[in-house]
ZADO-1210 file (C-alpha; in nm, 4 decimals, padded with zeros to 6 digits):
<atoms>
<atom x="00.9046" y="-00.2957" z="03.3579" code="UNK" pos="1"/>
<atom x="00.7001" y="-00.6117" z="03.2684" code="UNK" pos="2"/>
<atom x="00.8777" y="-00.6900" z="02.9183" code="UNK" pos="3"/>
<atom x="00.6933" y="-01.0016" z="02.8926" code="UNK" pos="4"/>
<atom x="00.4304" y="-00.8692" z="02.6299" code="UNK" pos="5"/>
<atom x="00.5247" y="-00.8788" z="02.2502" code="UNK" pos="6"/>
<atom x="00.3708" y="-00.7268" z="01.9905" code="UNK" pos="7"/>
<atom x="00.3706" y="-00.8989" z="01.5901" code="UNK" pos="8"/>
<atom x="00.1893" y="-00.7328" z="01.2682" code="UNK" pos="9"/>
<atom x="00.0909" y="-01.0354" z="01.0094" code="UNK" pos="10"/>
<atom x="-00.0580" y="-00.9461" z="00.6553" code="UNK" pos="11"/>
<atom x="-00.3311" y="-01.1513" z="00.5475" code="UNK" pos="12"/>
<atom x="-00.2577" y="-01.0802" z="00.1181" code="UNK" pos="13"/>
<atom x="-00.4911" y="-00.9420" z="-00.0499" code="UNK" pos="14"/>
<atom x="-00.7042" y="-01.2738" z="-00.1533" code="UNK" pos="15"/>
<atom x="-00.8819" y="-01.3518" z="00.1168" code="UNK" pos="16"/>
<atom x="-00.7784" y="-01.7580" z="00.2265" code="UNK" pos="17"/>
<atom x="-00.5638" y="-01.7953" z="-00.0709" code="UNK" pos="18"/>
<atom x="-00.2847" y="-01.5361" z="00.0077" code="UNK" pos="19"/>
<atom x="-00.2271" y="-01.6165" z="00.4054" code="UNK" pos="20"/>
<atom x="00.1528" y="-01.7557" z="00.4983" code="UNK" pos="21"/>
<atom x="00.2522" y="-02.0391" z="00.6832" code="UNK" pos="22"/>
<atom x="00.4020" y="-01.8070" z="00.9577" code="UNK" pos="23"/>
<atom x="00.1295" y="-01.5691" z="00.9695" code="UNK" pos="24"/>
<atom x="-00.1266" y="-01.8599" z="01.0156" code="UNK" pos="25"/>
<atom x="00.0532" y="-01.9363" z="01.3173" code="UNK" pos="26"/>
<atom x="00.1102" y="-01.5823" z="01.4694" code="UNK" pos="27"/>
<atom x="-00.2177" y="-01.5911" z="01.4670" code="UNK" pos="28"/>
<atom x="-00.3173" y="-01.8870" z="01.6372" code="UNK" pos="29"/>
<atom x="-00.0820" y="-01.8633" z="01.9082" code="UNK" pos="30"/>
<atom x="-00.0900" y="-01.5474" z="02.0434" code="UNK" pos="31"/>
<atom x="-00.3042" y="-01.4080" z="02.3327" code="UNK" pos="32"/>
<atom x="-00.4675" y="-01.1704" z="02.1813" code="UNK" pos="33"/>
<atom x="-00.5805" y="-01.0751" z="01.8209" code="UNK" pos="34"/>
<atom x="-00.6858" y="-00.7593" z="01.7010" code="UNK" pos="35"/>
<atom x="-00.7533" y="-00.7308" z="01.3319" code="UNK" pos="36"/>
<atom x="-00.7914" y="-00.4397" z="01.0641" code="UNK" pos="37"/>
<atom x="-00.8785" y="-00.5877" z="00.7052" code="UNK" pos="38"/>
<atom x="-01.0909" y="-00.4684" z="00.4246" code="UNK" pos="39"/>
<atom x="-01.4097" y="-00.6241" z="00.4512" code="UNK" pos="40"/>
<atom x="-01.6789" y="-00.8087" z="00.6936" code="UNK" pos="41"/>
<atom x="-01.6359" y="-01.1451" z="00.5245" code="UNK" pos="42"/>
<atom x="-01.2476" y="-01.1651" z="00.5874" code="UNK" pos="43"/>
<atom x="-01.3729" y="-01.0844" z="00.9437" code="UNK" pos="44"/>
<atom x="-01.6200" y="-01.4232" z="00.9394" code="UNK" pos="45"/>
<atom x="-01.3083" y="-01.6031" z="00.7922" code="UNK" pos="46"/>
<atom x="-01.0830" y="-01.5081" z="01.0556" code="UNK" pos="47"/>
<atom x="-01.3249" y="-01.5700" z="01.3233" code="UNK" pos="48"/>
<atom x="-01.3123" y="-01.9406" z="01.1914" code="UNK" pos="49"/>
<atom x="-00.9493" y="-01.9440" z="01.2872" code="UNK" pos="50"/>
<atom x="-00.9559" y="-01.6656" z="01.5956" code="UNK" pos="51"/>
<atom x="-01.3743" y="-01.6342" z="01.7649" code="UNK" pos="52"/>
<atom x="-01.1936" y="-01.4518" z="02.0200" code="UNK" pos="53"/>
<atom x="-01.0300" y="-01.1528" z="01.7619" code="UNK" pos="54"/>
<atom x="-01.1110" y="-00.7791" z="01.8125" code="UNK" pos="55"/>
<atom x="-01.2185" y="-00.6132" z="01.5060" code="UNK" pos="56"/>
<atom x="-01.0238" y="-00.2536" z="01.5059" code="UNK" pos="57"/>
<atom x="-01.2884" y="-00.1345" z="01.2193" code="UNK" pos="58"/>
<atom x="-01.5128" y="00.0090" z="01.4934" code="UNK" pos="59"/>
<atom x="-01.2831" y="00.3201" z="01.5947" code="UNK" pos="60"/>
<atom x="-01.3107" y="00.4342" z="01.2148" code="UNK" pos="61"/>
<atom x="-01.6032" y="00.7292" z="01.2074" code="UNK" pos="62"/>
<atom x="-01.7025" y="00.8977" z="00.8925" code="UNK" pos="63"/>
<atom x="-01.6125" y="01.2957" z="00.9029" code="UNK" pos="64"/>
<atom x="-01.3404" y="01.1584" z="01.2225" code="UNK" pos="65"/>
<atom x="-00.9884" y="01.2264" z="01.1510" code="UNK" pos="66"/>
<atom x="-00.7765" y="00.8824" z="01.0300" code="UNK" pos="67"/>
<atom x="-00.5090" y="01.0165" z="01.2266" code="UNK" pos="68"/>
<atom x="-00.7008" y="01.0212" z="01.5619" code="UNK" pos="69"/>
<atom x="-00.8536" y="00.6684" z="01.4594" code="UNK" pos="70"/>
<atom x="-00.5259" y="00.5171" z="01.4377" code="UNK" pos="71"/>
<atom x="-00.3996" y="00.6478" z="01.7688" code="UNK" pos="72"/>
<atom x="-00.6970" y="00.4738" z="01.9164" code="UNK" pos="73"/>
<atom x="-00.6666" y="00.1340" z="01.7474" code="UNK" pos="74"/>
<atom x="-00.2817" y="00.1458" z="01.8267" code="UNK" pos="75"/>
<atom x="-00.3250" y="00.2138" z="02.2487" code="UNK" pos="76"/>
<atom x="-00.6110" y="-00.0801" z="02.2530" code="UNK" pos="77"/>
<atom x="-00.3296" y="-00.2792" z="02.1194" code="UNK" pos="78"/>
<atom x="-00.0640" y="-00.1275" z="02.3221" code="UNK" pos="79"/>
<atom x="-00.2601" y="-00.1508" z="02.6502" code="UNK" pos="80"/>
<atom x="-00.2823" y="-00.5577" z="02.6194" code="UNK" pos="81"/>
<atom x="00.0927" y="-00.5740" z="02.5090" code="UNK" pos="82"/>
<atom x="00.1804" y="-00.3677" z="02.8537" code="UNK" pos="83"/>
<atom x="-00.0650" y="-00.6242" z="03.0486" code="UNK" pos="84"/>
<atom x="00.2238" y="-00.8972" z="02.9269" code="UNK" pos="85"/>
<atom x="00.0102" y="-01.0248" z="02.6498" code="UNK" pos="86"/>
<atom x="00.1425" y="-01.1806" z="02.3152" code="UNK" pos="87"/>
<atom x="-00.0407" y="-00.9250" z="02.0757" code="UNK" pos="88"/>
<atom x="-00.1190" y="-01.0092" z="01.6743" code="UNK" pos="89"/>
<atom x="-00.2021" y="-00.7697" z="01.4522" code="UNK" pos="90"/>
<atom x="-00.3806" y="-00.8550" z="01.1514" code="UNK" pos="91"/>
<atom x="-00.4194" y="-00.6639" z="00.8699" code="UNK" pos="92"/>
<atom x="-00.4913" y="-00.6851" z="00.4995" code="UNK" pos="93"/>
<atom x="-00.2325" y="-00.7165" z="00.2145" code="UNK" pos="94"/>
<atom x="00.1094" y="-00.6356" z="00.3321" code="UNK" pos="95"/>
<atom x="00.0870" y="-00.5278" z="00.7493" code="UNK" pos="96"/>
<atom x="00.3887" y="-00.2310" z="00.6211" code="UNK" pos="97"/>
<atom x="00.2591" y="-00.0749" z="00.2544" code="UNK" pos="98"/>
<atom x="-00.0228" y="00.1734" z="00.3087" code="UNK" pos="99"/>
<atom x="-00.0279" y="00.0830" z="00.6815" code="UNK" pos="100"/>
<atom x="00.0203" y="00.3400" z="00.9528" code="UNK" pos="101"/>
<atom x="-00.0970" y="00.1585" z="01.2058" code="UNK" pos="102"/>
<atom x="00.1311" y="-00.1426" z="01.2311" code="UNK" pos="103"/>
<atom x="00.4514" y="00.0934" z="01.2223" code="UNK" pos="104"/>
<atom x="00.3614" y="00.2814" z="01.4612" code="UNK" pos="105"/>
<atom x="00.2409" y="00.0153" z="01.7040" code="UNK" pos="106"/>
<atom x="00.6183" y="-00.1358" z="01.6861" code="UNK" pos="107"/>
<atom x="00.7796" y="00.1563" z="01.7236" code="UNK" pos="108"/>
<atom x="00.5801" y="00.2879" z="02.0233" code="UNK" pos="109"/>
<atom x="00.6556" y="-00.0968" z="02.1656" code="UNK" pos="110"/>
<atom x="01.0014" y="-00.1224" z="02.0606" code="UNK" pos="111"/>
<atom x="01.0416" y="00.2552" z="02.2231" code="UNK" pos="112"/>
<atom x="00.8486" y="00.0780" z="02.5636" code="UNK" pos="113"/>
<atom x="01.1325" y="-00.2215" z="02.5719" code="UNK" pos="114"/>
<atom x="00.8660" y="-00.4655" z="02.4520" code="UNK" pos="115"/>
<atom x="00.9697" y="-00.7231" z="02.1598" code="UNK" pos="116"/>
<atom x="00.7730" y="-00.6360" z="01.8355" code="UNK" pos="117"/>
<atom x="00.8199" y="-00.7195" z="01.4631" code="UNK" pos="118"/>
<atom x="00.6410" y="-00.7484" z="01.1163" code="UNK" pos="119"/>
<atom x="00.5577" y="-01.0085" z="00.8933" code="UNK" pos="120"/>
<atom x="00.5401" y="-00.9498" z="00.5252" code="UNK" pos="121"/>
<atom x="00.2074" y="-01.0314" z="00.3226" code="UNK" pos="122"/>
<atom x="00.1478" y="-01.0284" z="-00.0313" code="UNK" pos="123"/>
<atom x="00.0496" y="-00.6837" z="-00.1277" code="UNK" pos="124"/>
<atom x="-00.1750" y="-00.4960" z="-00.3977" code="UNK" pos="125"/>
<atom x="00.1437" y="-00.4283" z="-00.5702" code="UNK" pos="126"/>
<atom x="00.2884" y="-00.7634" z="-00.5865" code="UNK" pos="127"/>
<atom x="-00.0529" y="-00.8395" z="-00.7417" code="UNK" pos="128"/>
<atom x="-00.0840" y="-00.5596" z="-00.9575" code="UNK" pos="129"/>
<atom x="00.2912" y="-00.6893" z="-01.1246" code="UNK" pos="130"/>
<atom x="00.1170" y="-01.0283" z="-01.1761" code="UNK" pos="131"/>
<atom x="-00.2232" y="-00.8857" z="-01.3046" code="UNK" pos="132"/>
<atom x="-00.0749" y="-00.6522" z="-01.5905" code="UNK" pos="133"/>
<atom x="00.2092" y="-00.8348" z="-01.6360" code="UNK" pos="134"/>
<atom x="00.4709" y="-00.5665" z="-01.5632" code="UNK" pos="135"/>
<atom x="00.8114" y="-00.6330" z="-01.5041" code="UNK" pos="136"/>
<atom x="00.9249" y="-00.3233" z="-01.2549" code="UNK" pos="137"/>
<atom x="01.2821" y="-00.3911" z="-01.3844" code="UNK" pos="138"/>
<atom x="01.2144" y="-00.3467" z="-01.7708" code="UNK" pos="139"/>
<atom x="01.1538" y="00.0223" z="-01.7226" code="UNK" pos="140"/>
<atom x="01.1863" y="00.1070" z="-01.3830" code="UNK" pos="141"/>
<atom x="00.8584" y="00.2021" z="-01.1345" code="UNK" pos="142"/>
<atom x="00.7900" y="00.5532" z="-00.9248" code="UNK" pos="143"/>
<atom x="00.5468" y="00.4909" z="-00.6474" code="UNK" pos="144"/>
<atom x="00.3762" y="00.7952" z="-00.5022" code="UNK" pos="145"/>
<atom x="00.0815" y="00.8280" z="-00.2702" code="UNK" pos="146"/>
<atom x="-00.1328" y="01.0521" z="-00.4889" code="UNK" pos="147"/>
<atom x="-00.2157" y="01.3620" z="-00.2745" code="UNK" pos="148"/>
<atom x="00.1634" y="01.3641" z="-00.1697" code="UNK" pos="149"/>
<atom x="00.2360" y="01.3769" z="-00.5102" code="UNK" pos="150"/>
<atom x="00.0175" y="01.6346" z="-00.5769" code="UNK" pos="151"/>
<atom x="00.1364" y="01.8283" z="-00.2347" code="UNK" pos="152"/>
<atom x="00.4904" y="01.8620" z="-00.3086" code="UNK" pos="153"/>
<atom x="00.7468" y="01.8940" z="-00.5685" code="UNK" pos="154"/>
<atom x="00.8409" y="01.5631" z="-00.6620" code="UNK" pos="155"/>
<atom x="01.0555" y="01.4283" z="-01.0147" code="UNK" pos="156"/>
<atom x="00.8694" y="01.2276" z="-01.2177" code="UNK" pos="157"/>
<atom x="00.9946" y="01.0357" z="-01.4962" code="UNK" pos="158"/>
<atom x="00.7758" y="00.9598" z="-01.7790" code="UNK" pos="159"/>
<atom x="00.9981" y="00.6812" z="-01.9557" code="UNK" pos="160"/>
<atom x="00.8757" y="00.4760" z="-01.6293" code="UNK" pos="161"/>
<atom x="00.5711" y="00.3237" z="-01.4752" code="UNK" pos="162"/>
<atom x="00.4152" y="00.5928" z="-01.2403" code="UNK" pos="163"/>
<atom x="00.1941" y="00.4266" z="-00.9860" code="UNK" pos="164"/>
<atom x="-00.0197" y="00.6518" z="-00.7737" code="UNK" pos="165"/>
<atom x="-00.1816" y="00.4686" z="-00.4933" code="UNK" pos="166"/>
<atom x="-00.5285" y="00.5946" z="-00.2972" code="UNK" pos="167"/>
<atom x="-00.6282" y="00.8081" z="-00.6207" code="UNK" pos="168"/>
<atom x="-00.9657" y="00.8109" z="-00.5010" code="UNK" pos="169"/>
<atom x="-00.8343" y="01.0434" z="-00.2271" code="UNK" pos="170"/>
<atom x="-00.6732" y="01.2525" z="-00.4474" code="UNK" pos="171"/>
<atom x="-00.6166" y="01.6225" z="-00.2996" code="UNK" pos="172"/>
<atom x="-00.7386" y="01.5110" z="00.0168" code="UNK" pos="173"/>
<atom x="-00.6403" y="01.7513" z="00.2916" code="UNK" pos="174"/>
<atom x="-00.8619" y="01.6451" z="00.5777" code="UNK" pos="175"/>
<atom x="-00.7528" y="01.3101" z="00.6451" code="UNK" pos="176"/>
<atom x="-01.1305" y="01.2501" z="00.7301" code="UNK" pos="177"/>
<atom x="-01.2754" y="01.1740" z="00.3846" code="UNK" pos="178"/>
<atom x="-01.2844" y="00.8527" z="00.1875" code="UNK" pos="179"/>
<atom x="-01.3195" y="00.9847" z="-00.1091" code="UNK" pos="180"/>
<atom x="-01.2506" y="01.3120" z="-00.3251" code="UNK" pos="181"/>
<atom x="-01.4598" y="01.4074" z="-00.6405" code="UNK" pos="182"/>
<atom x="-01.3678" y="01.5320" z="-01.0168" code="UNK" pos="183"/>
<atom x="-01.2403" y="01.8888" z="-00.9496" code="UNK" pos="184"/>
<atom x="-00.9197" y="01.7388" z="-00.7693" code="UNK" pos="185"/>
<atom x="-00.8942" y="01.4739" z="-01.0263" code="UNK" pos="186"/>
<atom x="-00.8568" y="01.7660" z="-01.2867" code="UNK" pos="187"/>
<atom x="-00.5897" y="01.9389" z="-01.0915" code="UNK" pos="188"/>
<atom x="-00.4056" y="01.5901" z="-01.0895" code="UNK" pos="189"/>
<atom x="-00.4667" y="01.5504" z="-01.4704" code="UNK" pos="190"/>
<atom x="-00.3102" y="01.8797" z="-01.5347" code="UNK" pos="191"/>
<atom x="-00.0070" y="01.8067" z="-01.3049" code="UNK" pos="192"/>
<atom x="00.0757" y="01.5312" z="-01.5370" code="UNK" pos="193"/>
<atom x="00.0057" y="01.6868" z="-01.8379" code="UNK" pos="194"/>
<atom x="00.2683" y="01.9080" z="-01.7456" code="UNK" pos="195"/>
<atom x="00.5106" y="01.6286" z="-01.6384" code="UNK" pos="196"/>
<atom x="00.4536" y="01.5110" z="-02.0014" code="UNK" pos="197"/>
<atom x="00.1488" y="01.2748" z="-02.0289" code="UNK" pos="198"/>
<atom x="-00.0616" y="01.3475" z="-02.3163" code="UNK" pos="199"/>
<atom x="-00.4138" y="01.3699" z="-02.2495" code="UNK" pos="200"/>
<atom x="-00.5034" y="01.0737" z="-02.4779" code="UNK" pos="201"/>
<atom x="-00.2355" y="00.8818" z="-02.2817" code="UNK" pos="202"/>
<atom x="-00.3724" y="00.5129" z="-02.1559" code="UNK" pos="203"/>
<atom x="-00.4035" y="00.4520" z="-01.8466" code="UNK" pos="204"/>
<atom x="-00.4955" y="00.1695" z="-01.6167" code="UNK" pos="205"/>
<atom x="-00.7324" y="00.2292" z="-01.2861" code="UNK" pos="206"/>
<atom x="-00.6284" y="-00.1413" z="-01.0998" code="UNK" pos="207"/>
<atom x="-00.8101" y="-00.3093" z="-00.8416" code="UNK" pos="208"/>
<atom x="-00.6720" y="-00.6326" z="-00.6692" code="UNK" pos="209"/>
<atom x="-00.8843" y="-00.9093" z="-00.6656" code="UNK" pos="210"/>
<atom x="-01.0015" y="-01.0173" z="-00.2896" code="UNK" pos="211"/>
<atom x="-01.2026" y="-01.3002" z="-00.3302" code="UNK" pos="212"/>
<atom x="-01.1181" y="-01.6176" z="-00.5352" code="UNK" pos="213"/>
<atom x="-01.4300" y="-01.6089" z="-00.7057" code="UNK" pos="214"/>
<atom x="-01.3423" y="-01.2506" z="-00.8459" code="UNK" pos="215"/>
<atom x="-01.1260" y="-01.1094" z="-01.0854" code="UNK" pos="216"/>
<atom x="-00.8787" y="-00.7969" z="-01.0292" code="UNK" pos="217"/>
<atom x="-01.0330" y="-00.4662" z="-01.1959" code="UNK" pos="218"/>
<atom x="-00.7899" y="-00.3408" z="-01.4832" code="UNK" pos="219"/>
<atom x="-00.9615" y="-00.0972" z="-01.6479" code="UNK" pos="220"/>
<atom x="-00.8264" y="00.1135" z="-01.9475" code="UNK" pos="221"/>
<atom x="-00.9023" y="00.4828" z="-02.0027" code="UNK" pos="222"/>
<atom x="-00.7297" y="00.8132" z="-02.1573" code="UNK" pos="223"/>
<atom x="-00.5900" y="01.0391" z="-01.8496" code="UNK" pos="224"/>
<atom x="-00.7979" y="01.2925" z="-02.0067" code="UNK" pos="225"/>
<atom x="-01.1113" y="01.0568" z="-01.8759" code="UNK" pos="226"/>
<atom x="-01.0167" y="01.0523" z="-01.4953" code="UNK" pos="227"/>
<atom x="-01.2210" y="01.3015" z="-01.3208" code="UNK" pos="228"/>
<atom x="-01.5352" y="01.1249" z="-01.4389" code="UNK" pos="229"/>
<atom x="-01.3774" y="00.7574" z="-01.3925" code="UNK" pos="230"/>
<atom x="-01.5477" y="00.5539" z="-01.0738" code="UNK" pos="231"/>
<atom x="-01.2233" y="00.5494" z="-00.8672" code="UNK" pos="232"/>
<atom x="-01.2561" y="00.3869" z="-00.5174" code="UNK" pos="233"/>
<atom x="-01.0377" y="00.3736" z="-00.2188" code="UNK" pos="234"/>
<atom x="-00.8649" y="00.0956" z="-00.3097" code="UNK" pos="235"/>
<atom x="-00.8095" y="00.2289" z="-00.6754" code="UNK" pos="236"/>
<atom x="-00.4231" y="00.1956" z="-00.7988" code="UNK" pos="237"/>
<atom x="-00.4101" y="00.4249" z="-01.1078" code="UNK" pos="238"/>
<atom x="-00.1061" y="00.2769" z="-01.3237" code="UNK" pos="239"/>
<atom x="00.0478" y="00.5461" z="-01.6096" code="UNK" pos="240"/>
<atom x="00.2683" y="00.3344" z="-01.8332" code="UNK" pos="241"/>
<atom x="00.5432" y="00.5369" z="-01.9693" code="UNK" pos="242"/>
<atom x="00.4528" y="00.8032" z="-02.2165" code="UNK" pos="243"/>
<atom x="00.8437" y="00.8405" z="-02.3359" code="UNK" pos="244"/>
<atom x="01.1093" y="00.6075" z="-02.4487" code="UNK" pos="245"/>
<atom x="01.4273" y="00.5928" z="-02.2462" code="UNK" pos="246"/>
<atom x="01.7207" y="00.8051" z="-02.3145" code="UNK" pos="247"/>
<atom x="02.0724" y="00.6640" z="-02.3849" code="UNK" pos="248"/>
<atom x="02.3120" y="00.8194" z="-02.1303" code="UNK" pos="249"/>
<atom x="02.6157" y="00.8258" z="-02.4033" code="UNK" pos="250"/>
<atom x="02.8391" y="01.0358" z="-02.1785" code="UNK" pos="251"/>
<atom x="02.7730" y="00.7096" z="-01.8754" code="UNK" pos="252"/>
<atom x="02.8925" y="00.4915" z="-02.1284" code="UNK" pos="253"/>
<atom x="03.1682" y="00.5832" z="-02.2939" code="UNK" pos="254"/>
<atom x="03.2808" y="00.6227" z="-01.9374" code="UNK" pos="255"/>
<atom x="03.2189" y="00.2248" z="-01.8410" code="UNK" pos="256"/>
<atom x="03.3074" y="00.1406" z="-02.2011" code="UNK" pos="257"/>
<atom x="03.6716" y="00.3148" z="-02.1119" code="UNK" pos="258"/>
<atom x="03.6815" y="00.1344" z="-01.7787" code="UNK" pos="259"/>
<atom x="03.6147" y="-00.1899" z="-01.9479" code="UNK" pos="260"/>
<atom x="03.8786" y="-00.1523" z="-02.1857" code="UNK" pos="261"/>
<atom x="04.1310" y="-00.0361" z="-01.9154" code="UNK" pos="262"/>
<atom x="04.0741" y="-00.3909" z="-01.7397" code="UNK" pos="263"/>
<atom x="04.1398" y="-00.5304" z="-02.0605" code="UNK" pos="264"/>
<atom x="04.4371" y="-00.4401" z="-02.1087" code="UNK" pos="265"/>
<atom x="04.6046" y="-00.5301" z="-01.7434" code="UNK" pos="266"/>
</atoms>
């Protein structure tokens, strides 16, 4: 088997030119071929500055085509060069391994081939989202749930912590072909967390990193109770700030309090 090929997924941040590393820069510019997913045409333009020779893999998305199929495509174009002995980069928006199918499944299907492959971390939308609200995920802890998962399974939620539901413009989606879900699905999310214990009136905050440095991050403040109605996008992060204080665990403890007076005493 011709091992020679490698395969490396880069992130790109989320701001386009201000976010880039040093060692994605040069993953980039070194390797044979470059095949790039990112969020817009004008971080295409930008990259062509650096790469005229990259491969844009936004042409296998179709509207009403299933993501799944579309990412099985984009991952053998890459594949096939890496198995030609090729030094493949992939590029891709934010951080190549949050909300990114495509890069983990290219290096496993090249690690599985005996081909060298590895990711690069990127600044993601939620190391931006900590910076643009000014949330500390240690002060009361953060749960992180794709939002139709959420909605799809039994899960534990917590309200004395941040809840962050990523892609809640997709909410209820069960297609994997749309881009976008509408107000009934919304409501059916709304009452999940009513349940869970968020009052309707509760704030919270639909967040959109900002991509170019001439724009500002969208952090807009609303009652759940307004959220079917709310213009939520794609790349909408709804963040529900806790709707309960935290609960002293007095049995915990006494328990380390006894522990700490036992190594006292020794």
């Amino acid at each position: 088997m011709n091992t020679k090929g490698s395969f490396c997924a880069v992130g790109l941040g989320m701001m386009l030119g201000a976010h880039i590393s040093p060692r994605a820069r040069s993953e980039i510019e070194t390797a044979d071929v470059v095949f790039v997913l990112v969020s817009d045409a004008i971080v295409e333009l930008w990259l062509q500055q650096m790469r005229p020779d990259m491969r844009s893999l936004q042409p296998f998305y179709a509207e009403g085509r299933r993501r799944t199929e579309s990412y099985a495509d984009m991952i053998e174009a890459m594949m096939s060069e890496v198995r030609a002995g090729r030094r493949v980069c992939g590029v891709f928006y934010g951080h190549p391994g949050v909300f990114a199918q495509v890069p983990h499944d290219a290096i496993a299907i090249a690690r599985g081939e005996g081909f060298d492959a590895d990711m690069h971390p990127g600044i993601s939308a939620e190391d931006c989202l900590y910076a643009d609200l000014g949330i500390d995920p240690c002060t009361f802890g953060c749960q992180h749930y794709e939002t139709s998962q959420l909605m799809f399974h039994r899960r534990r939620i917590d309200p004395s912590a941040y809840l962050i539901l990523w892609q809640i413009g997709l909410a209820g989606d069960r297609s994997l072909s749309r881009y976008a879900t509408g107000a009934p699905y919304r409501r059916l999310l709304v009452e999940l967390l009513i349940e869970e214990g968020y009052p309707p009136g509760h704030e919270v905050i639909a967040y959109e990193a900002a991509t170019l440095p001439i724009a500002l991050p969208r952090m807009e403040r609303m009652p759940l109770s307004a959220l079917p109605e709310a213009d939520l996008r794609l790349q909408t992060t709804l963040v529900v700030p806790p709707a309960q204080p935290l609960v002293r665990n007095d049995a915990m403890l006494a328990r380390i309090a006894a522990i700490d007076a036992a190594s006292a005493a020794d």
